[in-house]
C-alpha positions in Angstrom: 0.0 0.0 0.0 3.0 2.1 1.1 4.9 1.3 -2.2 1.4 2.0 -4.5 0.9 5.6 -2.7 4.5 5.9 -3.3 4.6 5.8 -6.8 1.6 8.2 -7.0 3.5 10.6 -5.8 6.5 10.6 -7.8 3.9 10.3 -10.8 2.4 13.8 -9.9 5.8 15.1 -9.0 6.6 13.8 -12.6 3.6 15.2 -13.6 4.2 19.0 -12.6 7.2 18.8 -14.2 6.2 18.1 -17.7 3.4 20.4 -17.3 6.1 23.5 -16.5 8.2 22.2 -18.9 5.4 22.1 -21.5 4.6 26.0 -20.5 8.2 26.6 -21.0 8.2 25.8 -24.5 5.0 27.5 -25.2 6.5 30.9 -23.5 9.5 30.4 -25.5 8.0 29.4 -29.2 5.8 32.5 -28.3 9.2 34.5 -28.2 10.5 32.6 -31.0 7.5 33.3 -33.5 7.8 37.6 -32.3 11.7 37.4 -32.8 10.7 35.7 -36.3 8.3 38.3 -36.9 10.4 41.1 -35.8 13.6 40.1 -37.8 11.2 39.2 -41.1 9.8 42.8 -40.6 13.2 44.0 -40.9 14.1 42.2 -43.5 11.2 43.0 -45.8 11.4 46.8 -44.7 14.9 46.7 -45.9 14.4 44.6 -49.1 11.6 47.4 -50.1 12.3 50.5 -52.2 13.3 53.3 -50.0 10.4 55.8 -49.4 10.2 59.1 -47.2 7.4 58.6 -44.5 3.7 60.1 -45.7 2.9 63.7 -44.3 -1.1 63.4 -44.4 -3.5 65.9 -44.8 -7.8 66.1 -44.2 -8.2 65.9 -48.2 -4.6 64.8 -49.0 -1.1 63.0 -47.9 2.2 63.4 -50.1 5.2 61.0 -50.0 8.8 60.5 -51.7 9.3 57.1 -53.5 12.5 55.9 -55.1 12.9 53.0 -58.0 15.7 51.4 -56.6 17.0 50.8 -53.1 20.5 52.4 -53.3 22.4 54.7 -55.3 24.2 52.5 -57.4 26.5 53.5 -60.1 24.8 55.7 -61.9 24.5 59.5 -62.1 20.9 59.6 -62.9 18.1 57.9 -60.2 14.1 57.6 -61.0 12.2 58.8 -58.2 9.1 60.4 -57.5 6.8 62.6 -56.0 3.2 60.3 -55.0 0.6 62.7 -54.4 -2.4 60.9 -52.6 -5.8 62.9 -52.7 -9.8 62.0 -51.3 -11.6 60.5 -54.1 -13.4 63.3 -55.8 -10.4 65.7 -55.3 -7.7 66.5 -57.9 -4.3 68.9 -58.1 -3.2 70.6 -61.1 -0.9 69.9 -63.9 2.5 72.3 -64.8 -0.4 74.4 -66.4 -3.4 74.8 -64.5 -5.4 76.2 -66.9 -7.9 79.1 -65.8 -7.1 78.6 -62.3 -5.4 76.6 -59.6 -1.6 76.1 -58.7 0.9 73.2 -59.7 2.8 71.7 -56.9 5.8 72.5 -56.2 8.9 71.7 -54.7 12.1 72.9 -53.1 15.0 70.9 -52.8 17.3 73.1 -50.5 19.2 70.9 -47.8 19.4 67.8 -50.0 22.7 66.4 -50.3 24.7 64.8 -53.1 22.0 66.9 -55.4 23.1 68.2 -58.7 19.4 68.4 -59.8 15.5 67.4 -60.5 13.3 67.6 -63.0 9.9 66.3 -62.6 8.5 64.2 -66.1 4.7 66.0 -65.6 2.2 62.8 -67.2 -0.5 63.9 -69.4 -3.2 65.5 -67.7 -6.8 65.6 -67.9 -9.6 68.3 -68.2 -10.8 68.5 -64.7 -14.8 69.6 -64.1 -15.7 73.0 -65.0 -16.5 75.5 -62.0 -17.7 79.0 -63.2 -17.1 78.6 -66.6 -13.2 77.8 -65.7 -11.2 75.3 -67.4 -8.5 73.6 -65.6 -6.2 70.7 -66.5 -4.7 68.2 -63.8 -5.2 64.9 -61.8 -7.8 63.2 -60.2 -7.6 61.2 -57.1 -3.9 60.9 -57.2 -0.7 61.2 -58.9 2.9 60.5 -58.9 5.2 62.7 -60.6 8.6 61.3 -62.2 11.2 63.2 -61.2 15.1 62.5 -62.5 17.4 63.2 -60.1 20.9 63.6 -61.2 24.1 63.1 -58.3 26.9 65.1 -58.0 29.0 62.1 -56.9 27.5 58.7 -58.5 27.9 56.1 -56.0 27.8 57.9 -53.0 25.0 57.7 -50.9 21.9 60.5 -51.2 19.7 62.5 -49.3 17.0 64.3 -50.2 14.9 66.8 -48.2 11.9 68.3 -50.6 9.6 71.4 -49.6 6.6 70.5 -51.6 3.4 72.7 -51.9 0.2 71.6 -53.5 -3.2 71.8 -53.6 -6.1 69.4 -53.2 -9.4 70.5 -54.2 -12.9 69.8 -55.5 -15.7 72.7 -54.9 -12.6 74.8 -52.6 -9.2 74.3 -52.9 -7.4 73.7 -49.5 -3.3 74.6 -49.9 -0.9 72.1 -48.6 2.6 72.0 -47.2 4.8 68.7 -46.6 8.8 68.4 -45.4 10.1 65.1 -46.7 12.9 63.2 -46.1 14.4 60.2 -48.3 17.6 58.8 -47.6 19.4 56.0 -50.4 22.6 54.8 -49.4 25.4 53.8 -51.4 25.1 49.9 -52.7 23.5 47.9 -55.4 20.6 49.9 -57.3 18.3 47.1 -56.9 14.6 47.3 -57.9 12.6 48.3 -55.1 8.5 47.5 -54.6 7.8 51.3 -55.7 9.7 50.6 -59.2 6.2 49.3 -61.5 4.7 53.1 -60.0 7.1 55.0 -61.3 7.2 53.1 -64.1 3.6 53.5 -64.9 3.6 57.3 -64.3 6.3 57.5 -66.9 4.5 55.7 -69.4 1.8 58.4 -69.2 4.3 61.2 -69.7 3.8 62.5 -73.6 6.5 61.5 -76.3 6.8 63.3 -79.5 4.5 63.0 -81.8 6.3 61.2 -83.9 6.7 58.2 -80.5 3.3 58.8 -80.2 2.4 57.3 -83.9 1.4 61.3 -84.8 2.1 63.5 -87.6 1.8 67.5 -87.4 0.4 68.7 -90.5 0.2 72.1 -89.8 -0.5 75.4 -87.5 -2.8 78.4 -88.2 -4.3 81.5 -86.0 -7.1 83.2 -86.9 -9.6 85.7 -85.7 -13.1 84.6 -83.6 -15.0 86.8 -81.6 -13.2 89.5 -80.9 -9.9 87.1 -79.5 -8.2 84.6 -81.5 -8.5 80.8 -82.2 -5.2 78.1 -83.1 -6.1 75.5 -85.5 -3.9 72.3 -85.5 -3.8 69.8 -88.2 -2.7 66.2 -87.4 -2.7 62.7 -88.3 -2.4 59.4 -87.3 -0.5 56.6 -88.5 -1.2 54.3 -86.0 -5.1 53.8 -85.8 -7.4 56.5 -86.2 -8.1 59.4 -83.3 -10.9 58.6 -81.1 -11.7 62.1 -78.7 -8.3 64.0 -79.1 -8.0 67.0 -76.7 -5.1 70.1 -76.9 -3.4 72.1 -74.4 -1.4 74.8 -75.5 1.3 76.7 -73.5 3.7 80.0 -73.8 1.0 82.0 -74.6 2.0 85.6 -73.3 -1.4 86.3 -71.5 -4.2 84.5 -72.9 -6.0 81.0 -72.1 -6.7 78.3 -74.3 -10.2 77.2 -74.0 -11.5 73.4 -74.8 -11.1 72.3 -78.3 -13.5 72.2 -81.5 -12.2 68.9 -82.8 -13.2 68.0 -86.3 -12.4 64.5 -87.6 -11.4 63.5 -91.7 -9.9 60.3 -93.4 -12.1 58.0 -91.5 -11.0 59.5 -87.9 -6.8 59.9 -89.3 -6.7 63.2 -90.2 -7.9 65.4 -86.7 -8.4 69.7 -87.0 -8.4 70.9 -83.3 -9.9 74.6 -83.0 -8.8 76.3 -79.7 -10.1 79.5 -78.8 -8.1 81.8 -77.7 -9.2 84.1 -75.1 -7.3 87.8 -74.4 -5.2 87.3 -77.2 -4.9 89.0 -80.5 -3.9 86.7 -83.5 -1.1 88.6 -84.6 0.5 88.6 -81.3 0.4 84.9 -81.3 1.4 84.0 -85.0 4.8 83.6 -85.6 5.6 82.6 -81.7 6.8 79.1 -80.4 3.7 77.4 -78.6 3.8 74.3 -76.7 1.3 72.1 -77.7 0.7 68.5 -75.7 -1.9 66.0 -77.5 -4.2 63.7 -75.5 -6.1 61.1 -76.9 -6.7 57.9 -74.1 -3.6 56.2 -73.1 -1.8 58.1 -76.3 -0.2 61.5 -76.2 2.8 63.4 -77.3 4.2 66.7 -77.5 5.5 69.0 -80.1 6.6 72.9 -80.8 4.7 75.2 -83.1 5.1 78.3 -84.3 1.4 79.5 -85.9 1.4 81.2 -89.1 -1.1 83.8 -89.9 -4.0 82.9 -91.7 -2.5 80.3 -93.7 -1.6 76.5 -93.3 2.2 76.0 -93.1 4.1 72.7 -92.3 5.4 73.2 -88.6 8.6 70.7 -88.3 11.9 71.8 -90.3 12.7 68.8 -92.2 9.0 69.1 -93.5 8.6 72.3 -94.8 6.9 73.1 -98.8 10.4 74.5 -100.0 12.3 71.3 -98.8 10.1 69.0 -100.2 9.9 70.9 -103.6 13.8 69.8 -103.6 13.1 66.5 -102.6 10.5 66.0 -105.4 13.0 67.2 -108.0 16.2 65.0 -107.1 13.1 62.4 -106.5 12.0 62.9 -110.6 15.5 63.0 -111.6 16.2 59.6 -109.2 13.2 58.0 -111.2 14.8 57.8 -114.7 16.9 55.2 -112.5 15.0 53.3 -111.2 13.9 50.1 -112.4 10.0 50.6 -113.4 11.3 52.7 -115.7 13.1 50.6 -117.7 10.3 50.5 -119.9 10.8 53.4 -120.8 14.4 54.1 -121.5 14.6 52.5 -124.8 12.2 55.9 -125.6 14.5 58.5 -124.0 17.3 56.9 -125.7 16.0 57.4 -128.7 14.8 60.4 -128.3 18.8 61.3 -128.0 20.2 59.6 -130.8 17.4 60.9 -132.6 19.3 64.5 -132.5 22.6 63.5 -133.7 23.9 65.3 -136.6 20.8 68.0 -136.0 20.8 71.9 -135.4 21.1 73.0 -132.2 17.7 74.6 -132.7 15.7 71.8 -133.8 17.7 69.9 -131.4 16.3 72.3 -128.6 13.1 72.2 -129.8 12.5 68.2 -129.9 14.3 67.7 -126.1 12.1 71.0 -125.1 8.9 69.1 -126.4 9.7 65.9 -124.7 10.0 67.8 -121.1 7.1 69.8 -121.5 4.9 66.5 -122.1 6.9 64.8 -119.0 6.0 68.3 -116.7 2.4 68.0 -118.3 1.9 64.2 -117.4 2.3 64.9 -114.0 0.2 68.1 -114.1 -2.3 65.7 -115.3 -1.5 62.9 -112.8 -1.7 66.1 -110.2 -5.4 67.2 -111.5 -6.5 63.6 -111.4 -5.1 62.7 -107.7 -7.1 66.1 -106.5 -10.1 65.2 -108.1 -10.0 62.3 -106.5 -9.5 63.3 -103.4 -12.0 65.7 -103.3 -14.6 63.0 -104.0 -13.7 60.9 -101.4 -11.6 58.2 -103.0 -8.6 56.4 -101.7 -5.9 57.8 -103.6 -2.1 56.9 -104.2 0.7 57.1 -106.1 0.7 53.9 -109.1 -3.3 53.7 -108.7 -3.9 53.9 -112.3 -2.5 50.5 -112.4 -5.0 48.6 -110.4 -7.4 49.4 -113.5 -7.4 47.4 -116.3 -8.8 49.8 -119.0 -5.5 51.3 -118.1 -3.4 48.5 -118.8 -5.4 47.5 -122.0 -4.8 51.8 -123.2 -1.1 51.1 -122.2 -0.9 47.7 -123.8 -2.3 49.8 -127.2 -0.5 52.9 -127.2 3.0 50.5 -126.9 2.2 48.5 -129.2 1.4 51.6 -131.8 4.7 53.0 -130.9 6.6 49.5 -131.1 4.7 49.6 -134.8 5.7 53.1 -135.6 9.4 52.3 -134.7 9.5 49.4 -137.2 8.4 52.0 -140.1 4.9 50.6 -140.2 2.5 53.2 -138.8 3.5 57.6 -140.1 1.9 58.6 -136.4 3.1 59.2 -133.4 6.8 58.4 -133.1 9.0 59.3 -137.0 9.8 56.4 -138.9 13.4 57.4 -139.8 15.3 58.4 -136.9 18.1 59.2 -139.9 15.7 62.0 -141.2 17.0 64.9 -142.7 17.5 68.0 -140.9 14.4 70.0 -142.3 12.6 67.3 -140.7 13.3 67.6 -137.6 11.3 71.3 -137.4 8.0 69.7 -138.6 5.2 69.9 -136.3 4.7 66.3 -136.2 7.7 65.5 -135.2 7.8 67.7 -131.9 4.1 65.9 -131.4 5.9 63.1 -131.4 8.4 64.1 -128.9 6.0 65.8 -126.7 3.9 62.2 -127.0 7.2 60.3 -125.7 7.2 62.3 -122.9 3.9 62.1 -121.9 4.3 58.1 -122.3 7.3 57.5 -120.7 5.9 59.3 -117.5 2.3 57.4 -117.4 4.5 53.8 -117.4 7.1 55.7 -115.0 4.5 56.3 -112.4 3.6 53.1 -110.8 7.5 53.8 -109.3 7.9 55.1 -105.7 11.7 55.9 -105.6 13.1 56.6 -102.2 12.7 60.9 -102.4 9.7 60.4 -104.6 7.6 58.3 -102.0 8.4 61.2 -99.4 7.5 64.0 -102.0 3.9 62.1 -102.9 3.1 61.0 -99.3 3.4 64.9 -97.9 1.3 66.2 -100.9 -1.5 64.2 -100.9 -2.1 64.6 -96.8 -1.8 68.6 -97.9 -3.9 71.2 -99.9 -4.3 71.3 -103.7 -1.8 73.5 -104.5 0.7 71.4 -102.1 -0.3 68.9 -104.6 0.5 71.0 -107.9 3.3 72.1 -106.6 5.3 68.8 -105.6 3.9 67.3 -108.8 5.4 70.2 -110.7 8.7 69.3 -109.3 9.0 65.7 -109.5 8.0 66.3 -113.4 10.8 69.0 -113.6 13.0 66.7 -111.9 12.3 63.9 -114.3 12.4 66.0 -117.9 15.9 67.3 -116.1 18.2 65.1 -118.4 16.2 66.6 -121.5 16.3 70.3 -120.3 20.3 70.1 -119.4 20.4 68.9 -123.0 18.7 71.5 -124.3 20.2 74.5 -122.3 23.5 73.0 -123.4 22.5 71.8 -127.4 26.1 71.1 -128.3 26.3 68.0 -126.0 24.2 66.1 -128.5 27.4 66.6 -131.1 28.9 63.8 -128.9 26.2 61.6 -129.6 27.1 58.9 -132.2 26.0 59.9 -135.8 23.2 58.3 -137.7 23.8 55.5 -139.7 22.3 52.1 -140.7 22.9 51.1 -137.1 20.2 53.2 -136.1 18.3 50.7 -138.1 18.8 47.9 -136.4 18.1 50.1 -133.4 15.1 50.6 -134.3 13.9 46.9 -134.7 15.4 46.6 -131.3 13.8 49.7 -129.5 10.0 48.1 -131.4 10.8 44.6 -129.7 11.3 46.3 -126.1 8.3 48.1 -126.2 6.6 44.7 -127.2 7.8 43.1 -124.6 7.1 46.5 -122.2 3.1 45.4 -123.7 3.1 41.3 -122.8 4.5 42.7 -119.1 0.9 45.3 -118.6 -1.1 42.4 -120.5 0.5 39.3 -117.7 -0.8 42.4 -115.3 -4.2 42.7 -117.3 -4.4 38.9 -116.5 -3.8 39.0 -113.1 -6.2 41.8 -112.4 -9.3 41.3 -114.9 -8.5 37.5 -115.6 -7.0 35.7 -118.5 -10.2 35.7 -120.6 -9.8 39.6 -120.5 -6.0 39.4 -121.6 -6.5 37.0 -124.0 -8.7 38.9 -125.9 -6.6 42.1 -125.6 -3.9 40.1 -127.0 -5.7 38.8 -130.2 -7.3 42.8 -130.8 -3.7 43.7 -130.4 -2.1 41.3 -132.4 -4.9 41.8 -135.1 -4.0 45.6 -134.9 -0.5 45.1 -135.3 -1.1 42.5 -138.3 -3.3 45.6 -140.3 -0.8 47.9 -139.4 1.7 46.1 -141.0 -0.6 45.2 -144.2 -1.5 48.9 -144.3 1.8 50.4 -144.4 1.9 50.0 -147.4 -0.8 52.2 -148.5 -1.0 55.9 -149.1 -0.2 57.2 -146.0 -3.9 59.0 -145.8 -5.5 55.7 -145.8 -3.2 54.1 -144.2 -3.5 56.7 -141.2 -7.0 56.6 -141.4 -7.2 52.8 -141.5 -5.3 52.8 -138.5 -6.8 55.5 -136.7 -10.2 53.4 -137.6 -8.5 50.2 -136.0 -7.3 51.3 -132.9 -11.2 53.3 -132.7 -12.8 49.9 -132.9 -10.2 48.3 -130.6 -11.5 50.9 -128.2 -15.1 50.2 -128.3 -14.7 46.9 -127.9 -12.4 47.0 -124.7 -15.3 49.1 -123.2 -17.9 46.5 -123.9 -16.0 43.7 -122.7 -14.1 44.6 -120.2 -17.0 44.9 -117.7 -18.6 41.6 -118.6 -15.8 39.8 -118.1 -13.9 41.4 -115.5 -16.1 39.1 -113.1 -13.8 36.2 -113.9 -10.6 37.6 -112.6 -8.3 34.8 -111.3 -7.4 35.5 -107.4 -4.2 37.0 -107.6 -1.5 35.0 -105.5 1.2 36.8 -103.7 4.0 34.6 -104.6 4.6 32.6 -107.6 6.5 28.6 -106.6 5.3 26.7 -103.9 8.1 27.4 -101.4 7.2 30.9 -101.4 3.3 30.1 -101.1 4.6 28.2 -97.9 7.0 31.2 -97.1 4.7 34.1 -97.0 1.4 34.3 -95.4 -1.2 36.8 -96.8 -1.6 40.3 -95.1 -4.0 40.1 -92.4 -3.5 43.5 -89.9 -5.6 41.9 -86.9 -3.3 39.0 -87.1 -0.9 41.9 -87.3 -1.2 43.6 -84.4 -2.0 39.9 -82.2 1.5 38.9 -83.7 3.1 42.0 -82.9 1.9 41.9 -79.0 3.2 38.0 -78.4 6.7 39.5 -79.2 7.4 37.9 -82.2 9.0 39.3 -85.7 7.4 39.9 -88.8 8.3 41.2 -92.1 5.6 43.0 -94.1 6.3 43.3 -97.7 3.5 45.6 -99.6 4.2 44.7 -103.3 2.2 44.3 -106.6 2.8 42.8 -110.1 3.1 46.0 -112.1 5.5 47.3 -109.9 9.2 46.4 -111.1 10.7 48.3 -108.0 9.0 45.8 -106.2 10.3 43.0 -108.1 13.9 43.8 -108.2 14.0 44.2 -104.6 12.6 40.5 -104.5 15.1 39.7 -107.0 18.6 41.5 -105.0 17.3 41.4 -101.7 14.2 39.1 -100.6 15.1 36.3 -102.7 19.1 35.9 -101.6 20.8 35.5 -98.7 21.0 36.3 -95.7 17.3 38.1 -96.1 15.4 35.2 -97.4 17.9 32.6 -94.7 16.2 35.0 -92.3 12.4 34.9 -93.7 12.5 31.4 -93.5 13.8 31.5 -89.9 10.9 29.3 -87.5 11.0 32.5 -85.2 10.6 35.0 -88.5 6.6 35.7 -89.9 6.8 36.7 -93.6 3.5 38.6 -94.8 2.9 39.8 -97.8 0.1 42.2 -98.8 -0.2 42.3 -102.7 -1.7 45.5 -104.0 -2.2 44.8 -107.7 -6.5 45.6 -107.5 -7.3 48.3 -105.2 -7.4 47.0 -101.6 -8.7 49.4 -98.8 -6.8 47.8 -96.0 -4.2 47.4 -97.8 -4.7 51.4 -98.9 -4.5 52.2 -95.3 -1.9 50.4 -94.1 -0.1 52.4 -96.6 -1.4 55.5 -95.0 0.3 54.8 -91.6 3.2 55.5 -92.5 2.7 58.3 -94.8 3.6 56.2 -98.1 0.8 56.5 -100.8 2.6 53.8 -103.2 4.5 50.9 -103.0 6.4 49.1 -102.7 6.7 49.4 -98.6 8.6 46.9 -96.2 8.5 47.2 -92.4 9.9 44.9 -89.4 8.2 44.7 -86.5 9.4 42.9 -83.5 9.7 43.6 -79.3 11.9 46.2 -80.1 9.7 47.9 -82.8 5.8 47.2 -82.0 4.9 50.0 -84.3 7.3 48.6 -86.9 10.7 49.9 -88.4 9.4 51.5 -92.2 12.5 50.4 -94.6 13.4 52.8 -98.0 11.6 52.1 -101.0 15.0 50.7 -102.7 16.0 47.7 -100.2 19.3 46.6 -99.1 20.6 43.5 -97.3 22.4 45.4 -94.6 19.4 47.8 -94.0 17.1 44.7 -93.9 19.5 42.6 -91.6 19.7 45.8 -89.4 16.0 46.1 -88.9 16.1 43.2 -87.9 18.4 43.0 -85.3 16.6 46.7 -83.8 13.3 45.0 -83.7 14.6 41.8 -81.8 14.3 43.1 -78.2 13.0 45.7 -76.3 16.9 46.7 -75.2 17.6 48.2 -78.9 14.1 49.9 -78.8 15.5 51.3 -75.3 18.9 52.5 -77.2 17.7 53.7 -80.4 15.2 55.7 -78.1 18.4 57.0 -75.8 20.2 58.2 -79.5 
């Protein structure tokens, strides 16, 4: 009994002390779990990006915030200014508008401070009160500011006096002393980094970042003040609700836009009155205009001209594009849709040898007047046209095929004439006599070459001519006169040199029975310069249409040469009759049987079909966005600039090596029949012909537009810019 109560004891004994023990532990894993807590705390604080404590307010609280957690190496830090207002409330923008002040800050007692300068994002326009407009932020904002040190490396402090406003129906002033300290170490990307990055996103680029061309600044009078017109367009997607804001006036305010929308929302005209301010103290002085139009804006300097529309940036004013469009024309009797052509202008030339300088003169004077004429034409036409409403560009002629079937005619009459078979339109013996050459008909006949050699010349957009066309037809119609103008003076250049300068032709060779065989060669050219537009004729109206273009024509040429040798009366009129009934028929049949056009493939062997995909912009923009790298090529068949850049470029390596890359999209958008996407696709990037190639790619979502002339290296390079995002960063840094 003894032993029994015994062990009971000791049991309980036992018993306590587990039970203490037990309490022991729990005390202690209690202290554990708070040291834990406490040294994770730490740890996170110090792992976060360093911010300055908030200084709150009743309707607002205002903060420092830093990108990184230490200096770092550089001499340039993001940080930023977070201003935290009562929903409902809202603080200005650098401009307030009508009232209001913007906040502002005083960096005196910083250290390591060379300077700041606060990135302000775009704003908005806040509610009216009283008829008062006002631009700035709702709710909130965080201003960038880059902070440059005056010893990189070191460690930083920065102590900012910042003054600011919060206000809805009052506006209540505030005042906050802050305090952020970075010390020296590894610039490390802090938790604050994505809200500086966001805020810097919504800063405004320039317009040309921001996918936006500036067309043009005028002032003018309204209601006793003055109103600023601003022309722009888009060449990334049309404008939705743009809004302006307009600084450096001297002591006027802008008021809300008039916004008036063209070219299926592109083309935007913003009217902003003008209040206090007398137009001709505002034309002619550098404005600050800043662009808003949802998550897109940008920025850009204007000086307003005076009741007139004038192009605003220097590399795009009338007078330099008037010398672009003429080394543009004199470029295009290079270039290789004009090769056509040449066997004319040639003989044009050796057509003078041996001549007077004065019937020389006369002939090469002829031949420029009808290539300055053509494009006068080509000039009325394009106007026309765009004053109806039609999508116009440079080449569309060529998407018709009455067009091709006149061409295909008028070729194969000249081919005819230069194998002595037709007395009209070009002479029959280049080895004429002298008196000859001062016959009427034979500067018709010159004048008619000109005129020829430019319609086949124009479905060509040569490097400085695609520029010329692209900032005429966005302009006025005397814009587009006058760049026409030049491009044709540019391209009858050669023949006015020649004829400023007569005795050149004496070092042409003189005529002999060469020229003969010169002849026949020159007629079989311009044959073959007829199958080409009739494969085109195929390819846009079907082959039932070319193939009976091709019999009419071959039938023609068969009378002509019967016919010959007739009188030339009859034989004129007999031709004349021909080519009328031609005509008529082409009218009647063309319609009909334009229904049966074949569907024009892009590519012409089955590894290409495999290569290229057809242009789809949706699928575009979706590829563009996963990050991966497409080539667009905007071609079509009667474009031979187009063809020899598949020929030197697209087709040989290490271009087509890197088309057929797995990671490389190849599209291809073939503009041989009118094609309104395709049309403005074009328009995005201010070209009005083709042919046009761009790379897009992470490092170039809005695409990389190459020159109308490719090269390997310039291809190879766009490719390697697009790639990734760092190049996009670079390029923008240069």
């Amino acid at each position: 009994m003894s032993s029994l109560l015994g062990r009971t004891a000791r049991e309980v004994v036992i018993g306590r002390r587990h039970a203490r023990l037990r309490r022991a532990h729990a005390v202690m894993g209690r202290w554990t779990a708070l040291l834990i807590l406490l040294v994770l705390a730490i740890v996170g604080r110090s792992a976060q990006a360093a911010t300055s404590d908030w200084v709150n307010e009743q309707h607002g609280a205002a903060r420092l915030i830093s990108a990184v957690e230490a200096t770092g190496s550089s001499t340039q830090l993001d940080i930023g200014l977070q201003l935290r207002l009562t929903p409902g409330w809202h603080t200005y923008w650098r401009r307030p508008g009508d009232a209001g002040i913007p906040p502002v800050i005083d960096w005196k007692g910083s250290e390591n401070l060379a300077g700041a300068e606060i990135a302000w994002p775009a704003p908005v326009r806040l509610p009216s009160l009283g008829g008062l407009e006002t631009l700035g932020y709702e709710d909130g904002v965080v201003l960038p500011i880059a902070v440059r040190l005056v010893h990189p490396g070191a460690p930083l402090h920065l102590h900012a006096e910042v003054d600011y406003a919060s206000c809805k129906d009052i506006c209540i002033p505030y005042h906050a002393s802050l305090d952020l300290v970075l010390p020296s170490g590894l610039a490390q990307p802090g938790t604050e980094a994505p809200l500086i990055a966001a805020a810097q996103r919504r800063v405004p680029e320039d317009l040309t970042a921001a996918q936006w061309k500036l067309l043009g600044a005028t002032v003018g009078t309204e209601r006793g003040g003055a109103a600023l017109s601003v022309r722009l367009a888009s060449v990334a997607g049309p404008f939705a609700s743009p809004d302006l804001f307009v600084e450096g006036l001297a002591k006027g305010s802008a008021g809300r836009p008039e916004v008036s929308l063209a070219d299926s929302g592109r083309t935007a005209t913003l009217r902003v009155p003008i209040l206090s301010e007398a137009p001709d103290a505002i034309a002619g002085t550098k404005l600050r205009i800043t662009v808003v139009d949802g998550a897109r804006a940008g920025e850009a300097d204007v000086i307003p001209q005076f009741g007139i529309l004038a192009p605003i940036r220097a590399d795009a004013t009338l007078g330099a594009i008037l010398g672009i469009a003429l080394l543009g024309g004199l470029i295009l009797n290079l270039m290789p849709c004009v090769l056509p052509v040449l066997s004319l202008k040639l003989l044009a030339l050796t057509g003078y040898a041996g001549a007077e300088r004065r019937a020389a003169r006369l002939g090469l004077l002829a031949t420029a007047a009808g290539v300055i004429l053509s494009f006068g034409a080509l000039a009325g036409a394009l106007i026309g046209l765009k004053a109806a409403g039609a999508a116009i560009g440079w080449g569309i002629q060529f998407q018709q095929p009455w067009f091709l079937a006149g061409m295909a005619l008028i070729t194969t009459l000249f081919a005819a004439s230069l194998w002595g078979w037709l007395p009209i339109g070009l002479p029959a013996g280049i080895a004429g006599t002298v008196g000859s050459m001062r016959g009427h008909g034979r500067l018709t006949n010159a004048f008619l070459m000109g005129a020829f050699a430019t319609l086949l010349a124009a479905s060509c957009s040569a490097p400085f001519v695609g520029t010329a066309i692209g900032f005429a037809l966005a302009r006025a119609p005397l814009d587009i006169a006058l760049v026409f103008g030049a491009l044709g003076l540019g391209m009858a250049a050669p023949f006015l040199t020649v004829a400023a300068l007569p005795g050149l032709v004496a070092y042409l060779p003189r005529p002999g029975r060469w020229m003969v065989w010169l002849e026949r060669a020159l007629g079989l050219a311009l044959l073959g310069t007829a199958v080409w537009l009739l494969s085109v004729l195929a390819l846009e109206a079907g082959v039932k249409v070319a193939i009976v273009v091709s019999v009419m024509l071959a039938l023609l040429l068969a009378a002509v040469a019967w016919r010959h040798r007739l009188p030339v009366g009859r034989s004129a009129r007999g031709v004349v009759g021909i080519a009328a009934l031609m005509l008529a028929a082409l009218a009647v049949l063309l319609p009909s049987l334009r229904g049966q056009a074949l569907a024009i493939r892009p590519t012409s062997s089955p590894s290409d079909t495999q290569q290229w995909q057809v242009f789809d912009e949706a699928a575009l923009r979706q590829m563009v966005s996963d990050g991966k790298l497409v080539f667009v090529d905007v071609t079509a068949a009667w474009c031979l600039t187009c063809k020899a850049n598949e020929l030197a470029v697209l087709d040989r390596p290490p271009v087509a090596a890197r088309l057929h890359d797995p990671g490389v999209i190849a599209m291809r958008a073939d503009w041989t029949r009118p094609d309104p996407q395709i049309t403005a696709y074009l328009q995005n990037f201010g070209r009005y012909g083709v042919p046009l190639d761009v790379v897009y790619g992470p490092g170039a979502p809005q695409g990389i537009a190459l020159s109308e002339l490719l090269s390997a290296e310039a291809v190879m390079d766009a490719f390697r810019r697009a790639a990734t995002a760092d190049a996009r960063k670079q390029e923008a840094a240069q």
